[in-house]
C-alpha positions, 0 to 999 in steps of 0.5 A: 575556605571556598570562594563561594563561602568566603565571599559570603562572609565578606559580604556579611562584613560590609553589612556590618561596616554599613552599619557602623558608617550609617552611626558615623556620619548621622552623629559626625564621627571620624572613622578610617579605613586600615590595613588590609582593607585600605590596601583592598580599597587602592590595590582591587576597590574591594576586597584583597581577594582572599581578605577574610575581615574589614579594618577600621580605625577612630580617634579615641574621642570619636571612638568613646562617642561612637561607643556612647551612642551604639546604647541606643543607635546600634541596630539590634542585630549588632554588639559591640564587642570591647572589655567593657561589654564583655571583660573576658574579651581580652583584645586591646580593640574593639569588634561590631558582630553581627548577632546569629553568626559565627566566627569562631578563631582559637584564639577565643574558640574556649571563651565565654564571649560573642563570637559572631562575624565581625569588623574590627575597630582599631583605637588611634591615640595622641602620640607627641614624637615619632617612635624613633626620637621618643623613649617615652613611646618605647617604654609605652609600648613595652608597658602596653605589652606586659600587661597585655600578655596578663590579660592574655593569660588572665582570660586564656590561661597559661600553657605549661607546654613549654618554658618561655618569656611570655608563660612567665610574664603571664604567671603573675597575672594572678596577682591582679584583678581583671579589671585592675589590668583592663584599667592599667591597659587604657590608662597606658595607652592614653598616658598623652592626653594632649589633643594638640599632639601632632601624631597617632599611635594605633597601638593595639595594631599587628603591624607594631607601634613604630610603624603605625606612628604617624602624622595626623595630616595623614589622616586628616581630613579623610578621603573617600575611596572605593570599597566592593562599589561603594565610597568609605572614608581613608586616610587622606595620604594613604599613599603614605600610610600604605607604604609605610606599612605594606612599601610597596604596596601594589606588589602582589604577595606571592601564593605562600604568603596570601594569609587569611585567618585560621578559623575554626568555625563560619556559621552565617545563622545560628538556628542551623540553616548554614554548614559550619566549616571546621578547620578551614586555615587558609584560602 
C-alpha cells in the first residue's frame, strides 16, 4: 500500500476512533488503547508508520454499555459490528466501521457482512489467576478455541485441500446451530463472573491468553498518551503491558518483519470517487 493511500486510511480510522471516544467519555465508559496502536502512542505518538488499524480494548461491562447506548448515540455514519448485529461475523471482538467504505480482507472477502474500515475493539473479562498458576484458564482458553474454529467454518466453510486438525475440528460444526455456538462462545469467555477478580484476560486477542493475562492495576486507572496529536486513554502501566507483549518494545522490527494486513480491496466512498487497491499485502 502506498504511503499516500495508506495514510488516508489511517486518518479515516481515527475519525472512527474520535467517535467511539466522544460516546465513552459522554456516558463515562472505560476504554484502552492496545496493541499496536498503544505501541505507536509510546514508540512514534501515532501511528507505527506502516500500521494499517486502531486497537482498543473495554471491560465487558463498559463494552455491553457502550454496545447499549450505540442504539441511538452511534452517529449514523458508523456500525457496530459483532455477532449480534451481524451473526455470520464470526470474529470473538467487536469492530466500529465506517458506513460508504471498504475494507475487504480474505478472511470476510465471501461473507454476507459490512466490510467497511474499521477500529477493532477487544473485550477485557474477569480472570482470577495468571494463566501460568490456572488449569482452569487453560481448559478456558482451549474451550473458547474449539468452538471458535466451529464458528469459523460454520460462516466460512471447510477447506477440503488438505487434512488437518483445524478441517476436523470444524466437520462438526454442522451439528450445532450458529447462534447455539455464538451462545457457547460468550458463556465460555465469561464463565468468571466475579468483578473482584484481580485480573483481565483479553481472550479473543492474536497475542494468546497467557500473555494478555494481566493485573487490572495495569490498566487502572487510564492514563492519557499521545496519539496522531491528540490524548486517547492507555493502560496506566503500559510499560508493563508493552513488554509483556511486544519485550522490548522500542526496538524497531527489521523490514521483513513490519506487517500490516493483506487486503484485498480500500475503497474510502462507495459511490465510486475512490480507486480500489487490489492486492496490495504489505507496506
Amino acid at each position: 500500500m502506498d504511503i499516500t493511500k495508506l495514510r488516508k486510511l489511517q486518518l479515516a480510522e481515527i475519525e472512527i476512533l474520535d467517535e467511539i471516544v466522544r460516546i465513552c467519555d459522554q456516558y463515562n465508559i472505560t476504554y484502552y488503547l492496545i496493541a499496536g496502536s498503544l505501541l505507536g502512542a509510546i514508540r512514534h505518538k501515532g501511528f507505527i508508520p506502516w500500521d494499517d488499524d486502531i486497537d482498543i480494548a473495554m471491560p465487558r461491562e463498559d463494552y455491553n454499555k457502550f454496545k447499549e447506548i450505540c442504539k441511538h448515540e452511534l452517529s449514523s455514519a458508523y456500525f457496530l459490528q459483532d455477532s449480534e448485529s451481524e451473526p455470520s461475523y464470526w470474529r470473538a471482538y467487536s469492530k466500529v466501521r465506517k458506513n460508504g467504505t471498504l475494507f475487504e480482507e480474505p478472511s470476510i472477502a465471501h461473507l454476507n457482512v459490512h466490510k467497511g474500515i474499521f477500529v477493532d475493539i477487544f473485550i477485557l473479562d474477569h480472570a482470577r489467576k495468571q494463566p501460568e498458576q490456572s488449569f482452569f484458564q487453560f481448559v478456558q482458553y482451549h474451550l473458547f478455541k474449539l468452538v471458535q474454529v466451529m464458528i469459523f467454518y460454520k460462516t466460512k466453510g471447510i477447506s477440503h485441500k488438505k487434512i488437518s486438525l483445524q478441517n476436523f475440528i470444524g466437520s462438526f460444526s454442522f451439528l450445532f446451530r450458529l447462534e447455539t455456538l455464538l451462545f457457547l462462545r460468550e458463556r465460555i469467555m465469561t464463565i468468571n463472573q466475579d468483578r473482584n477478580s484481580p485480573y483481565y484476560v483479553n481472550i479473543a486477542c492474536q497475542y494468546g491468553y497467557k500473555k494478555q493475562t494481566m493485573p487490572k492495576d495495569v490498566y487502572n486507572p487510564p492514563v492519557k498518551v499521545e496519539f496522531e496529536g491528540k490524548y486517547y486513554n492507555a493502560p496506566k502501566n503500559w510499560n508493563y503491558f508493552l513488554n509483556r507483549i511486544y519485550g522490548d518494545y522500542m526496538k524497531m522490527p527489521p523490514k521483513e518483519k513490519r506487517m500490516n494486513h493483506n487486503t484485498l480491496k480500500i475503497l474510502f466512498n462507495l459511490n465510486g470517487e475512490d480507486k480500489v487497491t487490489e492486492n496490495e499485502g504489505n507496506t
